[in-house]
C-alpha positions in Angstrom: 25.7 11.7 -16.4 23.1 8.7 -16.6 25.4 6.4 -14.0 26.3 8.9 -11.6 22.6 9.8 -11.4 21.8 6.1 -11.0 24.3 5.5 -8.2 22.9 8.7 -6.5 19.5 6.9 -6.5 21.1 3.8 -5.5 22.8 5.8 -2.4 19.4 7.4 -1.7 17.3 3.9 -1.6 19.9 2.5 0.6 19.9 5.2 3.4 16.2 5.7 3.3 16.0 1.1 3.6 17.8 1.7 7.1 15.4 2.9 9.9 17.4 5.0 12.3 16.6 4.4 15.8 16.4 7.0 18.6 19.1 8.2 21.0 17.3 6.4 24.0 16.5 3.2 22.6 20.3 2.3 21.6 21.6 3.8 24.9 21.2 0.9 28.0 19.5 2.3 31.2 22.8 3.0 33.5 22.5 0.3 36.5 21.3 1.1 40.2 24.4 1.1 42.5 23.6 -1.9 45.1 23.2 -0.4 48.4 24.8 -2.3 51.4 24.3 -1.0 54.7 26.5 -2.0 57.5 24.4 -2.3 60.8 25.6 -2.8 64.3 24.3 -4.1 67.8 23.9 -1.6 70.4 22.8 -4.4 72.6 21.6 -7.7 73.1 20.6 -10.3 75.5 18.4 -13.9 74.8 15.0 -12.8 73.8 16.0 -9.4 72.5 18.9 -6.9 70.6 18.4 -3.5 69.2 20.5 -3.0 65.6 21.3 0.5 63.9 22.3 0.4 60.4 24.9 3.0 59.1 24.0 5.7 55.9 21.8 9.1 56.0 18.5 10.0 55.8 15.6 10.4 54.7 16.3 7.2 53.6 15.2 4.6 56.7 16.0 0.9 57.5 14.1 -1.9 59.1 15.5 -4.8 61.2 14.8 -8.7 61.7 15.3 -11.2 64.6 15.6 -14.6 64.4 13.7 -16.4 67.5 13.9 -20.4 68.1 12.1 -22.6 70.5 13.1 -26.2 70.5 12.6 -27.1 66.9 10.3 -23.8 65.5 11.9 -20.8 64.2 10.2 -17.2 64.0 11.5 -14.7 62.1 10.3 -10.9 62.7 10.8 -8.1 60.9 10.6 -4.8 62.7 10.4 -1.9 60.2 10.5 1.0 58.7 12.4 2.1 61.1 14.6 5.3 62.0 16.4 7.1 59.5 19.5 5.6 58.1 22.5 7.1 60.9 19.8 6.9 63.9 21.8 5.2 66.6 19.2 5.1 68.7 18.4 2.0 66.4 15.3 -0.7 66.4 14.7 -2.6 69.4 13.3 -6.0 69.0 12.0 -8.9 71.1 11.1 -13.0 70.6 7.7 -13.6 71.8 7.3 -14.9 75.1 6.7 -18.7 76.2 10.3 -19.5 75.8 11.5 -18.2 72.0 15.3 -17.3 72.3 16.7 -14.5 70.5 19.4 -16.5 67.6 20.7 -13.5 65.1 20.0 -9.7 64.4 20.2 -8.0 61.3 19.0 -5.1 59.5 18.1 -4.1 56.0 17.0 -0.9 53.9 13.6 -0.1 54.1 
């Protein structure tokens, strides 16, 4: 009877020696899905396009244009803009005094 009640105690001290950790700290955080939207060009000429980025609202996107004169480039970034699905889309322009429109693109906002 003495050594099965010391192994019991032995049994005991070892379970209560190992802390048990919550559910939520040995679970990982499940990872965000990366959202790409495809955009598209409903027009363009050399100082200006307007883009429309595919998806559904609420959720809205904004857009960027790339101007250049001679050696300086200006980005600008029009946004938020429309709902995600809004055709209609962003219209952007370069600045005056020569800046010529180089690439379009859009982005969630």
């Amino acid at each position: 009877m003495r050594l099965r009640s010391a192994m019991l105690i032995a049994v005991t001290a070892t379970a209560v020696a190992i802390p048990a950790l919550p559910a939520a700290a040995s679970e990982a955080a499940p990872a965000r899905p990366t959202v790409k939207l495809a955009c598209h060009t409903n027009w363009q000429n050399s100082t200006s396009a307007n883009v429309w980025c595919d998806g559904h609202g609420p959720a809205r996107y904004g857009a960027s244009i790339e101007c250049k004169k001679g050696s300086s480039v200006r980005q600008l970034n029009y946004g938020p803009g429309p709902w995600q699905g809004d055709r209609r889309g962003i219209s952007m322009y370069c600045p005056g005094g020569g800046y010529k429109r180089v690439k379009q693109w859009g982005w969630p906002a």
